[in-house]
N, C-alpha and C positions, 0 to 999 in steps of 0.2 A: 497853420498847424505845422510844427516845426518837430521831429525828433531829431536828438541830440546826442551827442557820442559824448565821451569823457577821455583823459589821459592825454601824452602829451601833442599827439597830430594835430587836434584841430583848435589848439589855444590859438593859432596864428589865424586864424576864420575868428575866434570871440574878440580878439585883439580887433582887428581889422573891425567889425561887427561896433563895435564901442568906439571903435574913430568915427563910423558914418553916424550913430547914433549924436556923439557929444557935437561934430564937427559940421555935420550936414543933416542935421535935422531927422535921420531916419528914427521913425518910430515904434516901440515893443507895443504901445500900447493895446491893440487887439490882436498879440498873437498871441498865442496857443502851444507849452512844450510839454513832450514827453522825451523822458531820457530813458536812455536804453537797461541801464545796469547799476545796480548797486552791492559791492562785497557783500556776504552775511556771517557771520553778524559785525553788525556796524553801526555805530553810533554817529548820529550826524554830523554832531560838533568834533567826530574824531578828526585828522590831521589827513588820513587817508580814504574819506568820507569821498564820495564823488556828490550827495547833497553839500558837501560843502565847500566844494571845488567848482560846483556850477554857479552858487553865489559868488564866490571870491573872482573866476573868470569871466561872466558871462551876467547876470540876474542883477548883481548890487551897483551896476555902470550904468545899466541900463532903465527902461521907463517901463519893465514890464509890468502887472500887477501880478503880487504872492499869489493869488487864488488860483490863476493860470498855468502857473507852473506846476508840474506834477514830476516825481521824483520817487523811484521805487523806495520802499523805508526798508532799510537791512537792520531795525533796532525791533521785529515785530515778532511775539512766539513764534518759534516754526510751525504747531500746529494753526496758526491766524494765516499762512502764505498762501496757501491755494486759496482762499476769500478774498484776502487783499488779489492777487494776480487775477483772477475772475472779474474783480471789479478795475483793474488796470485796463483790463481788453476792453470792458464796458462803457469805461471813460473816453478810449479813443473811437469806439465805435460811436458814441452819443456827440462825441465835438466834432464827428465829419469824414472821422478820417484824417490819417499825417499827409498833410501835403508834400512837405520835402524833409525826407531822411539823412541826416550826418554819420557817417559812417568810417570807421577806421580799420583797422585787420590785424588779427596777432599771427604768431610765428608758425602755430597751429591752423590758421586759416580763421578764428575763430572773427565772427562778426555778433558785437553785444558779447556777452559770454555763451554764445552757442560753441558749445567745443564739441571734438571729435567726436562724433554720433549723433548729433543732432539732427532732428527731422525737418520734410520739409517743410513737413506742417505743424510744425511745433510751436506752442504759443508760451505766456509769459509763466515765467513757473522757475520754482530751487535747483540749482543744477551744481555739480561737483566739477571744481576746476583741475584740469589737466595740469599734468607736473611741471611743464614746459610755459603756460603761461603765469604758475607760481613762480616760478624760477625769474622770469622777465619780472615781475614783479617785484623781486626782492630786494630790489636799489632803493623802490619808492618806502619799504618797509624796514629798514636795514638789516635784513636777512629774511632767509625763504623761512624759516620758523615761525614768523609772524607773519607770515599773508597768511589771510584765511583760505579753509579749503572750500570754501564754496560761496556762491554767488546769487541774486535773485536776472533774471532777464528778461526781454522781450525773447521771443521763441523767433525761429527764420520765416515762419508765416505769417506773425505780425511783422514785422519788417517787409515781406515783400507784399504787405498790402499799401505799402505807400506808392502814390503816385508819383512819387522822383526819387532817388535816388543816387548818394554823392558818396565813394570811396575817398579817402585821403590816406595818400603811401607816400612815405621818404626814407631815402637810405637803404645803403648797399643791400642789409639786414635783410629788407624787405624784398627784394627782389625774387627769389626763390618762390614765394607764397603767393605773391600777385602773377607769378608765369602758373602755376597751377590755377589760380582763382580766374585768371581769362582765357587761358588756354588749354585749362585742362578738361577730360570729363566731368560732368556734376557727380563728387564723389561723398559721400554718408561724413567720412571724417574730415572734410574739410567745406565746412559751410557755407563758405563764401560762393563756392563754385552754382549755390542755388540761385545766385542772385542772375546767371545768367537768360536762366528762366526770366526773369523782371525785364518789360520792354523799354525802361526807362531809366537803367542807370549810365552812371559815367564814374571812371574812376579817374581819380586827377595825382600823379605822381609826376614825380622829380624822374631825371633819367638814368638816376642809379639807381630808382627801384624798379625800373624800365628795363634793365641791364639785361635779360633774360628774356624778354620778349619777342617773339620772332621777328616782326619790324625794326628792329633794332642790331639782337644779334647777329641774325641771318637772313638779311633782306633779301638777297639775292634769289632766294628758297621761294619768295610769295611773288614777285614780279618784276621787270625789268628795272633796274637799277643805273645811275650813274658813278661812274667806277671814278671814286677817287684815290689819291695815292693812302688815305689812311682805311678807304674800305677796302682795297686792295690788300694792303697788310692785315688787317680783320679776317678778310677771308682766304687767306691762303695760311694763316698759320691757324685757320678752324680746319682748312682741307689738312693741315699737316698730321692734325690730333687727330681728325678722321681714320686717316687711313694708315697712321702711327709711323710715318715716314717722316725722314726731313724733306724740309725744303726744296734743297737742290737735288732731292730724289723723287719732287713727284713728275708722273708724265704726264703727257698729250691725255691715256684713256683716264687716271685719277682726278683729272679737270673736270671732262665730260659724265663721266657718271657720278657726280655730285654738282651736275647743272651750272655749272661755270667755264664752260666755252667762253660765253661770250670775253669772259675775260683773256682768255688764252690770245680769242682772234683780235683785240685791240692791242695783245702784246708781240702781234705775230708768233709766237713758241710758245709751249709750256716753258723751257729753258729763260725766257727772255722774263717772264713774269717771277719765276723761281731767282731768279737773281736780282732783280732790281728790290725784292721782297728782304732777302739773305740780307743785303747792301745799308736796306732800310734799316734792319734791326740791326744789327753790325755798327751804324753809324749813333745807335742811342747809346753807347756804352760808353764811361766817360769815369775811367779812373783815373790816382792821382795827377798825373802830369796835366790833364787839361781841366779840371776844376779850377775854380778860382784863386787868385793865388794875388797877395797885397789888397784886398777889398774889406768894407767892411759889409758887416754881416748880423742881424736880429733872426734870431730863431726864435719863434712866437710860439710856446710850450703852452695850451691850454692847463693842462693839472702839471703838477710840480715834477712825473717821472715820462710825459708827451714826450721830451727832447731825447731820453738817452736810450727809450724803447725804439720810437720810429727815425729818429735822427742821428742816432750814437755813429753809425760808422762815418758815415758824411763827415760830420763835426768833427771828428777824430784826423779826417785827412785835410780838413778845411785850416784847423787849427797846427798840422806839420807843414802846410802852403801859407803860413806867417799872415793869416786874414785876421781881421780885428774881430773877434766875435763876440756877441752881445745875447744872453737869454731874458727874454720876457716872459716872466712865471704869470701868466695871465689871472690865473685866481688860485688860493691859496692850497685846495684839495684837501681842506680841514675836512669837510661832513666822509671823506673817504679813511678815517681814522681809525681804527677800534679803541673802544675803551679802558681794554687792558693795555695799550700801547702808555696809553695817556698816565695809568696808574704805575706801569714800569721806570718811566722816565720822573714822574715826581716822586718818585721813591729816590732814585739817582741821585737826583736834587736837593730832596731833604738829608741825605747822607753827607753829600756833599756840605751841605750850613754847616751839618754837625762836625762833621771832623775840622773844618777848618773854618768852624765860627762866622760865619760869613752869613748876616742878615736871618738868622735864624728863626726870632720870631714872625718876621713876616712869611719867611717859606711855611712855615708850620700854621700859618692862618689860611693862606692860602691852599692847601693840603688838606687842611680839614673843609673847607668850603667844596672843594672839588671834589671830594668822596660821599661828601653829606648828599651832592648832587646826583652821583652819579647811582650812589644806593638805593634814592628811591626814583630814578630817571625810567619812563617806560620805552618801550622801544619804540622809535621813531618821535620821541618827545628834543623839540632844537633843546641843546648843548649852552649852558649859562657862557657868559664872555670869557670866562676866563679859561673854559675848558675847549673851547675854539680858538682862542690864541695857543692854548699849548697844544692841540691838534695842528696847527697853521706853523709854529715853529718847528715843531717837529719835521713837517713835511720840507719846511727850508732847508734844514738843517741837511736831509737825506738830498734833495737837489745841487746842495753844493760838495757834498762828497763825490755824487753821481760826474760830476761834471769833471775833478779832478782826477779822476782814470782817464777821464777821455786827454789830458793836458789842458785842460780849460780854469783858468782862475775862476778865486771864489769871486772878486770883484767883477768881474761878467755876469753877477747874476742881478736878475732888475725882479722883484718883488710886487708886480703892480695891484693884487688884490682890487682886482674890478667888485664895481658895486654891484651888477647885478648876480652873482655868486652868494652875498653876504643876504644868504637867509636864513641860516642853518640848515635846511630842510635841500631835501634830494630835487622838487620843485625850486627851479631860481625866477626871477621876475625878469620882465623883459629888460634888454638891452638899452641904455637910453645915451644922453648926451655924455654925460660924465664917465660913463666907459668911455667913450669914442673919445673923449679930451684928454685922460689918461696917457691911450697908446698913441695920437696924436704927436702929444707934447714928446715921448719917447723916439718919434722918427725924428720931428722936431731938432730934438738934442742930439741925436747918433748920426742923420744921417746917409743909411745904410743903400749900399748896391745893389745888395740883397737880401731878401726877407724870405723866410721860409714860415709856412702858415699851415695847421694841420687841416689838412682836405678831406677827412674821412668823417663820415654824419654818420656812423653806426654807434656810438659810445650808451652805454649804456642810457643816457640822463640828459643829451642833448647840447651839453656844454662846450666841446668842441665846434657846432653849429655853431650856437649864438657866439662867440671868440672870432669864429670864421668873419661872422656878420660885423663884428664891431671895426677886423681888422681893413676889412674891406671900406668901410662909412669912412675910416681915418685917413687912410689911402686917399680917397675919392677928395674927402676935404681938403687934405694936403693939395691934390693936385691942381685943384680951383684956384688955391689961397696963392698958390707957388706953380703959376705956368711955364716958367723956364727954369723949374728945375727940373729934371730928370728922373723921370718915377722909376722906382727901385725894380729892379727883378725879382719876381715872385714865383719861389716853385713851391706847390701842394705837396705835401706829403701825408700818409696814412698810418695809423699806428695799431693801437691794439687790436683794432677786431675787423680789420680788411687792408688789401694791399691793393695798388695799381697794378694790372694787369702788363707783360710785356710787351701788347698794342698800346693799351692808352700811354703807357710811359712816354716821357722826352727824355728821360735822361735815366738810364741804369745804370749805378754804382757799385763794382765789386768790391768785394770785400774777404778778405786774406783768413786760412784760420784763424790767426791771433788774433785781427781785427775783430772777428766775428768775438771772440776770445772776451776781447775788452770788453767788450760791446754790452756782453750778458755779465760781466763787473760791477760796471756800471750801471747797472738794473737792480744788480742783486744788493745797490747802497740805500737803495728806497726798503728798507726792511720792515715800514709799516705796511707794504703793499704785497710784500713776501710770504710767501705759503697758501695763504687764504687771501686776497683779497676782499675788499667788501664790497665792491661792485664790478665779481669779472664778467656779466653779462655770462650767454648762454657756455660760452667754451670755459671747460673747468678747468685748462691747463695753464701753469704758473704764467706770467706774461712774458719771464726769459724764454718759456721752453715754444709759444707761440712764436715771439721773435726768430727763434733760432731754425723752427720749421718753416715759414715765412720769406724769411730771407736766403734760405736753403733750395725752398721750395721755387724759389724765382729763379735759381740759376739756375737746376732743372730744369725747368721749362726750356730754356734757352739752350740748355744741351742738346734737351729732344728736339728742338728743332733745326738741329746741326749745325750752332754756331759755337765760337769756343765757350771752354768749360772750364767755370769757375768753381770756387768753394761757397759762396755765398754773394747776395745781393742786393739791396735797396732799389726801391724805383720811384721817381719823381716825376712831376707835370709840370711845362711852365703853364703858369696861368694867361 
């Protein structure tokens, strides 16, 4: 007896689930599911269906039999749902009981769509969704207008009648919600916190959605610790925020009344820890003169405006230090288009045939095909080919303007439109070999000394992940196929929706007003991405004006904690 979660966490569990099945014999045949949730209203065969995302991930791979499966129905009258939800409880109470629960978490806390208020004994029943997980929603719908405002679910007290219990968390994103969800009070508006109650669950996260966790943040807090030079720096520039001191101003008693003696007495002084700390972060800061300089260089841009958000100022100095630089537009960032972009620009076009005669009638076929489409296109219906090539040129076209503020030719730009992107649909399909052979053949051909790869898993839709994943497989194969060569230097970087912190950093890059200047120039060339995006995730501010507090905000930091003071900043990891 298995319940089951939907949305993007735990594809990588159906995925996996369908390797043991096809590969190793594991068998669906006598199990038993119940899924948690379904939108209402919602048609099954719709594109946003969670019945029709557990067949397409998980049911049609697999040896289960139809009869077994059970799937809340979001197509049934409203007044039919308390019957139907009555007879959902009655189903899992007549098969046994759920053995083992799948479970994922939104930004709310919400687990299934129990959202803020929910009880703890609340069972399966119509519920009204919270603005905040419409909003996360609106990527998968392409806008919050069309997520519905409500939902059918398991209640929190069917769920904590299961006898196991499995969270799944990743990304920075997540972190904030799973520090309350294990560490906080059992609180009404955030339902996860019931599950503590439950003597059998486990929550299985990544360690940026760990990030927040007292074993993690501030270990020192729960029990004796081994002090190394990076939790060292961890914990003295948390004592620095503490007590809103710098560095080299905190003392002997700031140590001890926030429980870190012990660190003071392995440094013999507060003085002695305060400076080797100061020294540490002092020594990550690495503008023009010592960056690289005659090398070459792939910066591996997930969507077509990754590089000149999170990358621009880098690139800008990388490119005055005469490096060979090379952009890999990893997929094309069509399904991120709007529609009226698509209709502005073939108007362009067709004006263009006409005044200057040029291929007229074909523009003019093609112009009526892509209107006829788009007039009667529903929202979230994939995009016919030809209206995702001129979404897909468009976004080119904006990449390499983008790049020319920074001094970067257009011939630097590599277009590699991976396959697993090309779905139309905000869902993309796993990563397979033919991506990995792609970026491959591009180190292959270039090269490079250095690779910069975007490290942040918070993006609205996961696409930065799977880019992360593919870049990593090609790496790895390179290095097998070609032992004596010299694997490239890899530094992470972060972009729209998180930064590296100035602990985790290895390397901060200042950056000048002007720089910074450019920087939002070059952002502001992607002008389908301008004003409104179509997928900025939960922060509603433009991506320049994020950038600019971001990178602002990093060299802050670094002031408060009384080291010099910049105008702005970027922060990188070597890998």
């Amino acid at each position: 007896m298995l319940g089951l979660a939907t949305g993007s966490t735990p594809i990588g569990v159906y995925r996996e689930l369908i390797r043991l099945h096809q590969e190793e014999g594991l068998s669906f045949a006598r199990v038993v599911t119940f899924n948690l949730d379904e939108y209402y209203p919602m048609a099954p065969d719709s594109l946003h269906s969670y019945h029709r995302f557990m067949w397409e991930n998980l049911f049609d791979a697999v040896d289960i039999k139809p009869e077994n499966v059970h799937i809340l129905p979001g197509d049934i009258p409203r007044e039919a749902v308390p019957q139907m939800a009555a007879r959902y409880e009655a189903a899992i109470r007549a098969a046994g009981g759920i053995d083992l629960q799948l479970l994922g978490i939104g930004k709310t806390g919400h687990i299934g769509f129990n959202e803020p208020g929910s009880g703890g004994d609340s069972r399966t029943r119509l519920v009204s969704l919270d603005p905040i997980t419409r909003k996360d929603a609106a990527a998968d719908f392409f806008g919050e207008e069309n997520v519905p405002r409500e939902a059918i679910t398991m209640g929190v007290g069917t769920i904590l009648e299961a006898r196991e219990i499995l969270i799944l968390a990743t990304g920075e994103h997540k972190a904030e919600i799973i520090r309350k969800a294990v560490e906080g009070e059992i609180d009404l508006e955030v339902a996860a916190t019931f599950l503590q109650r439950h003597p059998n669950t486990i929550c299985y996260i990544d360690r940026a959605a760990a990030a927040l966790l007292a074993p993690v943040a501030t270990p020192w807090l729960l029990d004796e610790v081994q002090w190394t030079a990076e939790l060292t720096v961890q914990a003295v520039t948390w004592l620095s925020r503490q007590t809103g001191k710098a560095i080299l101003k905190l003392t002997q008693r700031d140590y001890a009344e926030h429980k870190l003696s012990s660190l003071v007495a392995r440094h013999d002084s507060a003085g002695a820890v305060n400076g080797a700390v100061f020294n540490a972060l002092g020594s990550k800061i690495r503008g023009r003169s010592k960056l690289p300089t005659g090398r070459r260089v792939i910066c591996f841009s997930p969507h077509p405006d990754d590089d000149v958000i999170s990358v621009g100022g880098l690139l800008r100095k990388l490119a005055q230090n005469r490096n060979d630089i090379w952009l890999g537009y990893m997929t094309s960032g069509n399904i991120a288009v709007f529609d009226h972009d698509v209709r502005r620009h073939l108007d362009f076009l067709s004006r263009l045939s006409r005044e200057w005669r040029m291929a007229e009638p074909e523009v003019r076929e093609i112009a009526i095909r892509v209107e006829e489409h788009l007039a009667r296109k529903a929202p979230g219906e994939v995009d016919i080919p030809e209206v995702l090539d001129l979404k897909r040129l468009i976004r080119e076209s904006e990449a390499v303007s983008g790049l020319g503020v920074l001094g970067i030719p257009a011939r630097a730009a590599r277009f590699l439109n991976l396959p697993f992107y090309q779905t139309g649909r905000v869902r993309k399909d796993p990563v397979g070999p033919a991506d990995v052979a792609i970026v491959r053949a591009l180190l292959d051909e270039l090269q490079p000394d250095l690779v910069l790869v975007a490290g942040d898993l918070s993006d609205p839709h996961g696409t930065h992940r799977l880019c992360k994943e593919v870049i990593e497989s090609a790496l790895a194969e390179r290095a097998a196929a070609l032992p004596e060569v010299a694997r490239p230097e890899v530094w992470l970087y972060r972009g729209a929706w998180q930064e590296w912190s100035v602990t985790e950093a290895t390397w901060l890059v200042p950056l000048s007003q002007e720089e910074l200047r450019l920087k939002i120039q070059a952002i502001f060339k992607h002008q389908s991405q301008k004003d409104t995006a179509p997928f900025p995730g939960q922060d509603e501010r433009e991506f320049w004006q994020r950038v600019e507090a971001r990178n602002k905000g990093t060299a802050d930091e670094l002031n408060r904690l009384g080291l010099a003071e910049y105008f702005a900043m970027e922060a990188y990891v070597v890998a």
